[in-house]
C-alpha positions, 0 to 999 in steps of 0.5 A, spaced: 529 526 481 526 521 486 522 523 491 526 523 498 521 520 503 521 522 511 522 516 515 517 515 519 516 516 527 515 510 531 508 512 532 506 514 525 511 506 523 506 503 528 500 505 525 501 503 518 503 497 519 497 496 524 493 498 517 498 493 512 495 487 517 488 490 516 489 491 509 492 484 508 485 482 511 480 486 507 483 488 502 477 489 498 473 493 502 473 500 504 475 499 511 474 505 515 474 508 522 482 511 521 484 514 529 488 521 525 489 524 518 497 520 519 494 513 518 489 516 513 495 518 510 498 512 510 492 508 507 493 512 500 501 512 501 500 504 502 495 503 497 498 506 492 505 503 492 501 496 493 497 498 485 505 500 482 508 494 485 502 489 482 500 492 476 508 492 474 508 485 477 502 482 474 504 485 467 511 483 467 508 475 469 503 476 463 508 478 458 512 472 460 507 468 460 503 470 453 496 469 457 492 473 460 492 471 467 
């Protein structure tokens, strides 16, 4: 069984994608300095889904293309 999300508050919405821009910017740096544990929390749920999608991505283009990049 899937994992139902809550859908998140307007709040909570305005954080994550405040973090997603950051993100997006410095994506290979820690960034630090999250205004609650809400947004903390967002950083592991966005990082996670971002590693799922481009590690599935990434192999799927790999295999495809018989190479390693």
């Amino acid at each position: 069984m899937k994992k139902q999300f809550k859908a998140l508050t307007q709040e909570e919405y305005k954080l994550w994608w405040r973090f997603y821009r950051v993100a997006e910017k410095a994506s290979t740096r820690q960034v630090h300095g999250y205004p609650s544990d809400i947004s903390a929390n967002l950083k592991g749920i966005y990082l996670k889904r971002r590693h799922e999608y481009w590690s599935k991505t990434m192999l799927y283009k790999r295999s495809i293309a018989g190479r390693p990049f």
